[in-house]
MARKE-168059 format. One record per atom (N, C-alpha, C): atom name; residue number from 1; residue in three letters; x, y, z. Coordinates in steps of 0.1 Angstrom, whole numbers. Atoms other than C-alpha are relative to their C-alpha. Layout:
N
CA;NUM;ALA;X;Y;Z;
...
***
This chain:
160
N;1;UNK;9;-12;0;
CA;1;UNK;0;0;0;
C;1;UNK;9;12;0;
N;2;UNK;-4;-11;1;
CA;2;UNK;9;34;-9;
C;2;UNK;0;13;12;
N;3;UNK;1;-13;-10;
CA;3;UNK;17;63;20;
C;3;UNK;2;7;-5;
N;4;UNK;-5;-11;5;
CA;4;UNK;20;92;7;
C;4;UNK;1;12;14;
N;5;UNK;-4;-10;-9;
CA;5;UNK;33;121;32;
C;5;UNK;4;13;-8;
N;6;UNK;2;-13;1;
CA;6;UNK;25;156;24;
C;6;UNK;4;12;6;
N;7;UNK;-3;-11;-12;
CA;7;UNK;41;188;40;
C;7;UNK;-11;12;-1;
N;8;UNK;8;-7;-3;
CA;8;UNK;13;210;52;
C;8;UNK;13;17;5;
N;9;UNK;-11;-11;-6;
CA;9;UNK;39;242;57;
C;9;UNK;-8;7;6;
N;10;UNK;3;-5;-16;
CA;10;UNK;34;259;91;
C;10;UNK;-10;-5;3;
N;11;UNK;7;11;-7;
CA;11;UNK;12;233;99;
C;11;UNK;4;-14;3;
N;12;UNK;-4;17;-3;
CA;12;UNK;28;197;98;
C;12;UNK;1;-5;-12;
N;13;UNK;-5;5;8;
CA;13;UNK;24;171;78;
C;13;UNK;-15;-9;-5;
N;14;UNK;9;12;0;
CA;14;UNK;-4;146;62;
C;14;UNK;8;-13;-5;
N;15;UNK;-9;13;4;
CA;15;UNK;4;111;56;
C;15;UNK;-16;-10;-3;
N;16;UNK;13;5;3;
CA;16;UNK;-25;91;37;
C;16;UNK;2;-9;-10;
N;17;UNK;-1;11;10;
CA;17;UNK;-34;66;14;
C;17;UNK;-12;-5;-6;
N;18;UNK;16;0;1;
CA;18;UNK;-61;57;-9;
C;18;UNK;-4;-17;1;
N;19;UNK;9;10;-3;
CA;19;UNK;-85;30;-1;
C;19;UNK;-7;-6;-14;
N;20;UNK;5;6;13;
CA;20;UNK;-99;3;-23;
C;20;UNK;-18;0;-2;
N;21;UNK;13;-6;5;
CA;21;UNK;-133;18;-20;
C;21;UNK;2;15;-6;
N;22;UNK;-2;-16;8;
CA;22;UNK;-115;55;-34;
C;22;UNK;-5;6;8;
N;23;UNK;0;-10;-14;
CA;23;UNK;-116;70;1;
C;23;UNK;21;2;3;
N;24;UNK;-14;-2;-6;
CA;24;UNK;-80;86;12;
C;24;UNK;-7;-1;16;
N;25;UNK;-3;-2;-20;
CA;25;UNK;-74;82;52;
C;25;UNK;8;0;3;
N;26;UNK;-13;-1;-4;
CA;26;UNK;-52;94;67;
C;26;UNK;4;9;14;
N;27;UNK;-3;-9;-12;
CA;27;UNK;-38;115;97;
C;27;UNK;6;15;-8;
N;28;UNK;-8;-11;1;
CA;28;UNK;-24;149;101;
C;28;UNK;4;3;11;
N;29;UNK;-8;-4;-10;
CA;29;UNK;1;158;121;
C;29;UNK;5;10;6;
N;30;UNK;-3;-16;0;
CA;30;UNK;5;193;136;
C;30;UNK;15;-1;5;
N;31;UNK;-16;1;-6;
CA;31;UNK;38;206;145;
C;31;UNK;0;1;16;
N;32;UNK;-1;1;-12;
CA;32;UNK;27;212;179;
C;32;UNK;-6;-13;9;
N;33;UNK;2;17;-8;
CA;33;UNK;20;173;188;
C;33;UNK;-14;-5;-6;
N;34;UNK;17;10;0;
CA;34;UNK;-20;170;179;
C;34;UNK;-2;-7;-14;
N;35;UNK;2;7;13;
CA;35;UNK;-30;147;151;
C;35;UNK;-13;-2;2;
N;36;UNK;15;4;4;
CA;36;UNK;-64;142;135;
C;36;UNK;3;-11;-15;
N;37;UNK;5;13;8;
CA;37;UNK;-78;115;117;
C;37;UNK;-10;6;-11;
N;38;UNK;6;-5;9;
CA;38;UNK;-92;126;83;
C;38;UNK;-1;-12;-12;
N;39;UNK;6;16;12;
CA;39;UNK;-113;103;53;
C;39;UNK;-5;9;-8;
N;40;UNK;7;-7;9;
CA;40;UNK;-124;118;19;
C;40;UNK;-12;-5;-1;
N;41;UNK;15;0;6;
CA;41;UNK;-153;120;3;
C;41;UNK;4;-11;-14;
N;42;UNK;-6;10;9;
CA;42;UNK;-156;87;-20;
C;42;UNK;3;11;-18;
N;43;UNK;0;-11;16;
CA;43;UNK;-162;113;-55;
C;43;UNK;12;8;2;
N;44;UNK;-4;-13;1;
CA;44;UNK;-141;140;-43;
C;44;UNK;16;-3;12;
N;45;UNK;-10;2;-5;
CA;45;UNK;-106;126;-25;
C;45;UNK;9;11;3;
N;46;UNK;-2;-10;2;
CA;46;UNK;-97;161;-24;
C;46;UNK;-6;8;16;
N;47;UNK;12;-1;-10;
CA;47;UNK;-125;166;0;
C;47;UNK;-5;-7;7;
N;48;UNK;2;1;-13;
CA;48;UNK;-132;162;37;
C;48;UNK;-12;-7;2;
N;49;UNK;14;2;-7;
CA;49;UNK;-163;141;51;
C;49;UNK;5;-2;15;
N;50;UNK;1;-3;-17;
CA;50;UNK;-149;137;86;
C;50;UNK;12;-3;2;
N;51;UNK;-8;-8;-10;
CA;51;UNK;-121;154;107;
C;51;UNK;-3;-7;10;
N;52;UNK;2;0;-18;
CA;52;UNK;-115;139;140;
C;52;UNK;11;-3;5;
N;53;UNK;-16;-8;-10;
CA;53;UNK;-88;154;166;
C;53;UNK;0;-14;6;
N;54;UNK;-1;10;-9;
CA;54;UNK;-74;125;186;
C;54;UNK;10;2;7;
N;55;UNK;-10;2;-8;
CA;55;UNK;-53;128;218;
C;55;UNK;8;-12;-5;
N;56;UNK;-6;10;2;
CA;56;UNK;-21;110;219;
C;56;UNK;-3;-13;3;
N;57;UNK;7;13;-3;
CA;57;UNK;-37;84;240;
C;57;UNK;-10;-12;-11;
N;58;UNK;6;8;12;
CA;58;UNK;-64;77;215;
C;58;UNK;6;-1;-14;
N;59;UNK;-7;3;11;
CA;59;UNK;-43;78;187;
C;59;UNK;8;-17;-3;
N;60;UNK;-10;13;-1;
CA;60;UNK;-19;50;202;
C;60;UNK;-11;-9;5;
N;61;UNK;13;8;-1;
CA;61;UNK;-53;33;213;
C;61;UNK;-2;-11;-15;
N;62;UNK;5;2;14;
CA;62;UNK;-66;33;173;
C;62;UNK;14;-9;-4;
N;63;UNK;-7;9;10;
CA;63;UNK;-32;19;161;
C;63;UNK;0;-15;8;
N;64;UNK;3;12;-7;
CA;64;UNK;-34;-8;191;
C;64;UNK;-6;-9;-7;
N;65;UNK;12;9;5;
CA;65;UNK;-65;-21;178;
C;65;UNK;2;-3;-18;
N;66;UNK;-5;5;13;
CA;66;UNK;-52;-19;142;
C;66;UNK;9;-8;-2;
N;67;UNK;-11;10;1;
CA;67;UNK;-20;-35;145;
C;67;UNK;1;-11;9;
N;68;UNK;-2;15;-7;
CA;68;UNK;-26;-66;169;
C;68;UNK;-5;-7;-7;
N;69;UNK;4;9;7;
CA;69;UNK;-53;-83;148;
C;69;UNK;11;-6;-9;
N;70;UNK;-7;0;13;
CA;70;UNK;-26;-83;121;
C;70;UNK;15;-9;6;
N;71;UNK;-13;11;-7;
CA;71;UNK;-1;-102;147;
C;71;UNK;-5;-15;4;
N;72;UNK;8;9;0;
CA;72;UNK;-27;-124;156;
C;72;UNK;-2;-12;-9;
N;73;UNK;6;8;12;
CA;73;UNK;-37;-134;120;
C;73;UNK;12;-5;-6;
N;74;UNK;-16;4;5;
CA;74;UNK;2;-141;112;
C;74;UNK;-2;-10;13;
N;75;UNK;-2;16;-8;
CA;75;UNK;4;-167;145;
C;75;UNK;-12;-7;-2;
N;76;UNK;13;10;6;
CA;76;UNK;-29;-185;140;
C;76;UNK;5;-5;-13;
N;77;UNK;-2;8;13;
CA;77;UNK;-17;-188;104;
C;77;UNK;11;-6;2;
N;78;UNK;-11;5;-1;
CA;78;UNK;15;-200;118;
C;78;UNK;-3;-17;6;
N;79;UNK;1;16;-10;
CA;79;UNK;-1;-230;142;
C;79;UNK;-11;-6;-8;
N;80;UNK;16;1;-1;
CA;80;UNK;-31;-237;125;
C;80;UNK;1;-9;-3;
N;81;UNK;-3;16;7;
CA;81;UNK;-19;-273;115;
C;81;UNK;4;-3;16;
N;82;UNK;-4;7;-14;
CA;82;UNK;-10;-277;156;
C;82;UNK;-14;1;5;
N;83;UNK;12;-4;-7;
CA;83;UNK;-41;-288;173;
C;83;UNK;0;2;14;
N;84;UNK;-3;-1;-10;
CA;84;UNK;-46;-279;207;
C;84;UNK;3;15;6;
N;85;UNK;-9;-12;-5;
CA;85;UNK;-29;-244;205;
C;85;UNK;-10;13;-9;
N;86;UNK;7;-13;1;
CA;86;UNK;-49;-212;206;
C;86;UNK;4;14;-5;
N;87;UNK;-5;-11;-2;
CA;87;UNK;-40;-175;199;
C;87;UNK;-13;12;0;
N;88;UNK;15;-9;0;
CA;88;UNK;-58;-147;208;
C;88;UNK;5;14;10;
N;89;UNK;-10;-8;-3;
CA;89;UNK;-50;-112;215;
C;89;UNK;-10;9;17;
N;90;UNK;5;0;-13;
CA;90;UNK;-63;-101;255;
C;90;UNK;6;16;-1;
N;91;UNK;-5;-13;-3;
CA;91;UNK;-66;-61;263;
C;91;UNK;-1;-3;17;
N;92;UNK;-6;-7;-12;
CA;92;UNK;-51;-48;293;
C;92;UNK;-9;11;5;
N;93;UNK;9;-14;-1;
CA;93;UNK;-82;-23;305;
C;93;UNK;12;8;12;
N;94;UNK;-5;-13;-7;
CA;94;UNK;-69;8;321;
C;94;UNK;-4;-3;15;
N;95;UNK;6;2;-11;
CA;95;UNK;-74;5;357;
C;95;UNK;2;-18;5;
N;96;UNK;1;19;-5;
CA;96;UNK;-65;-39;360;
C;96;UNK;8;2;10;
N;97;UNK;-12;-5;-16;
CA;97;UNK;-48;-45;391;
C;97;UNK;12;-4;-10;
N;98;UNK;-17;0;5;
CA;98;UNK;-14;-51;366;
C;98;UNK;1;14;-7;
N;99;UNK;-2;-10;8;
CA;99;UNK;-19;-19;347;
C;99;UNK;12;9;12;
N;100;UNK;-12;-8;-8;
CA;100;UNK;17;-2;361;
C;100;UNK;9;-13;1;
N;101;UNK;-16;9;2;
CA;101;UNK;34;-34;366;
C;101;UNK;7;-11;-5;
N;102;UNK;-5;11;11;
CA;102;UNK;48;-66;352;
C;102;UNK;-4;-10;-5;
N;103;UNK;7;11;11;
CA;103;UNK;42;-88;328;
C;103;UNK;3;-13;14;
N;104;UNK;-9;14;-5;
CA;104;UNK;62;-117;356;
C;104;UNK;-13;5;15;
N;105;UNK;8;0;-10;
CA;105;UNK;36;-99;383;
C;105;UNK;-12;-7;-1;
N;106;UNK;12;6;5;
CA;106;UNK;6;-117;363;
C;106;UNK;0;-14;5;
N;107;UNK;2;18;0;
CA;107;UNK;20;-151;365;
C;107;UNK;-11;-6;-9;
N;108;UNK;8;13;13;
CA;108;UNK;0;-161;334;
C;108;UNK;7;-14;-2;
N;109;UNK;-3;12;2;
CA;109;UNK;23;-187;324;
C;109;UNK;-1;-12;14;
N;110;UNK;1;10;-13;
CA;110;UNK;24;-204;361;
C;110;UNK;-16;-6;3;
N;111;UNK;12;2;-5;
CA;111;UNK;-12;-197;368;
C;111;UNK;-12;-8;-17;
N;112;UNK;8;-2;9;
CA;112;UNK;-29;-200;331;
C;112;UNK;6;-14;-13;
N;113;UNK;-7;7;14;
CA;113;UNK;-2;-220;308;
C;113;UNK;-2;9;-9;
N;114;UNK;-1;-8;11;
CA;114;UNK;-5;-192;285;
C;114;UNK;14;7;-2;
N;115;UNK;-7;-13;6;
CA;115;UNK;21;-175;270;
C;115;UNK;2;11;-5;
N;116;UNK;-3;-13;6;
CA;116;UNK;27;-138;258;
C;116;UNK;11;2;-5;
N;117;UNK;-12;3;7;
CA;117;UNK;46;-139;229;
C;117;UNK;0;16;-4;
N;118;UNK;-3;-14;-2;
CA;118;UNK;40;-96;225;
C;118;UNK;-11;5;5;
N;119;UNK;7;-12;-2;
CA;119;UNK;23;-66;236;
C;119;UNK;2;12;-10;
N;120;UNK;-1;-9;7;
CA;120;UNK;14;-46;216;
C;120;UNK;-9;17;6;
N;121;UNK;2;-15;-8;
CA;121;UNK;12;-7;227;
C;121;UNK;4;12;-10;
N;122;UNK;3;-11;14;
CA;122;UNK;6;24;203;
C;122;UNK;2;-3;-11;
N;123;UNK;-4;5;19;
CA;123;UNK;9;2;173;
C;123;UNK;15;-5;1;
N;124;UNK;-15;5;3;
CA;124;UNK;45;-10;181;
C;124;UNK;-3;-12;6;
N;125;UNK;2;11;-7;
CA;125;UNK;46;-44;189;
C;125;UNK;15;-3;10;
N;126;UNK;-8;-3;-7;
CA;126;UNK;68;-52;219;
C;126;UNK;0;-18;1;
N;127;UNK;-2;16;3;
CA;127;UNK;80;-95;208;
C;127;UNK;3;-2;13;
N;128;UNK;-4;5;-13;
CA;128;UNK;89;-119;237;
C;128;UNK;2;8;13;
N;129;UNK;-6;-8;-12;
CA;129;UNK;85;-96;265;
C;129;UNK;4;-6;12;
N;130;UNK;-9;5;-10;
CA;130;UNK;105;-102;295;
C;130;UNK;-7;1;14;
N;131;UNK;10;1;-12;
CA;131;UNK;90;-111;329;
C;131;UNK;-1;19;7;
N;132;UNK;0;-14;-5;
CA;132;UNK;103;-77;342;
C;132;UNK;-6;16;-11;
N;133;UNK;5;-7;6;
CA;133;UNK;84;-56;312;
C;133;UNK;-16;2;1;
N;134;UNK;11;-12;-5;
CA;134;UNK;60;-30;324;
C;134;UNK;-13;1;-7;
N;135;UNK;12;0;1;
CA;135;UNK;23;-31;316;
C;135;UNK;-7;13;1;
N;136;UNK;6;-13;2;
CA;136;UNK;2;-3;309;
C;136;UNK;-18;-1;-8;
N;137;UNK;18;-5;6;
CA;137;UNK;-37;6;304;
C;137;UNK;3;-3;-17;
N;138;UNK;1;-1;10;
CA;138;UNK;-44;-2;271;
C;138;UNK;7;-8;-15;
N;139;UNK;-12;14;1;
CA;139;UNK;-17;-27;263;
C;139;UNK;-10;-13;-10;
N;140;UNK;3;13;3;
CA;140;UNK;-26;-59;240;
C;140;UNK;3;-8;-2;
N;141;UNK;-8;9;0;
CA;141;UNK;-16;-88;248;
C;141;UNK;3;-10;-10;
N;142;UNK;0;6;11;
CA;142;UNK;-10;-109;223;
C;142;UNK;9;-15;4;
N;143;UNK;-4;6;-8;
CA;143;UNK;-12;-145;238;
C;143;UNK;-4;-15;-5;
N;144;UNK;3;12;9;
CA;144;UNK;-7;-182;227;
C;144;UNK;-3;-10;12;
N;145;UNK;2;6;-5;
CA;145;UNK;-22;-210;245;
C;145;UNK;-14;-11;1;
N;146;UNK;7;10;-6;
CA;146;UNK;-50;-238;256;
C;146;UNK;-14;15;-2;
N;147;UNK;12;-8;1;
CA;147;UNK;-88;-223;248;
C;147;UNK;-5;3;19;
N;148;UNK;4;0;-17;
CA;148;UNK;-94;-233;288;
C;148;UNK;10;9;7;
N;149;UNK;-6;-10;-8;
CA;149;UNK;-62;-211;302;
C;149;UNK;0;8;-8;
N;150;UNK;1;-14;1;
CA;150;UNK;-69;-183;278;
C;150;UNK;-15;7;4;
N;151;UNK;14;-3;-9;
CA;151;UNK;-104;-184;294;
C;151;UNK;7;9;13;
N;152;UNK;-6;-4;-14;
CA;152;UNK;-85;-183;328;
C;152;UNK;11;12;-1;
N;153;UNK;-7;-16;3;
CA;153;UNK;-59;-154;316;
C;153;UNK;-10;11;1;
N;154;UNK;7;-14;-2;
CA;154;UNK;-84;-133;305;
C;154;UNK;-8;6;16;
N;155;UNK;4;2;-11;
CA;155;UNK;-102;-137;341;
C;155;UNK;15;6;9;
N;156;UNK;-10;-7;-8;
CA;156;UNK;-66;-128;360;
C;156;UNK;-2;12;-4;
N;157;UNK;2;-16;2;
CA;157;UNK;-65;-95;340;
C;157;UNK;-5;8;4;
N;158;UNK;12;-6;-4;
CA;158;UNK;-96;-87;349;
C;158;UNK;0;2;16;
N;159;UNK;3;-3;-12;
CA;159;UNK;-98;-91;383;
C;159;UNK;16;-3;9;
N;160;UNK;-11;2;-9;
CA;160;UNK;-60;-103;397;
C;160;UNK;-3;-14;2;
***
């Protein structure tokens, strides 16, 4: 897929791409930190049907949820000839009793047999994380194991 990145002078920058329905989407990036989320009009790619400002937070939210499915759909297609073995990607809500601290504080693997092979957090994926790597609201885990202990993972998250 094509990015194209645009310099908006004394404003920033766009960075977009057109869609296979002949919609561009794309962001804009001010110089002073804010980004919005912008989609053309299908006729008129030229032209705006909806503008919308997104804190950094929600910005690194939106790529979250964009880029884990897509880590997901790459290990599933990696086991899918092993029976037995699950993958499936577990959010981190804001507020879990782990949000602040470690992946090795969960004890998923002890307690669940699951493993967390990444986290993925503002669209970066963070591979084999290390028992001592830090957890944060909003986090997705991205976790391979047993349909019965990724029942019981998601259940620790949630409540400890």
């Amino acid at each position: 897929m094509n990015v194209e990145v645009t310099p908006l002078p004394g404003l920033g920058t766009r960075q977009d791409f057109l869609s296979r329905g002949g919609r561009r989407i794309g962001v804009i990036t001010y110089r002073d930190g804010r980004m919005e989320m912008i989609v053309s009009k299908q006729d008129d790619t030229d032209s705006c049907v909806a503008s919308i400002p997104l804190t950094v937070e929600e910005s690194a939210t939106l790529a979250t949820l964009l880029g884990a499915p897509q880590l997901v759909t790459m290990l599933e297609e990696q086991n899918k000839d092993v029976s037995g073995i699950t993958t499936r990607q577990l959010p981190l809500a804001p507020g879990s009793p782990y949000d602040g601290r470690t992946l090795g504080d969960t004890a998923l693997r002890t307690r669940t047999a699951v493993s967390v092979v990444a986290v993925v957090r503002g669209g970066t994926a963070h591979p084999s994380p290390r028992p001592d790597f830090r957890l944060s609201g909003g986090d997705m885990l991205v976790t391979v194991g047993t349909a019965d202990g990724l029942g019981k993972a998601v259940e620790v998250l949630e409540t400890g």
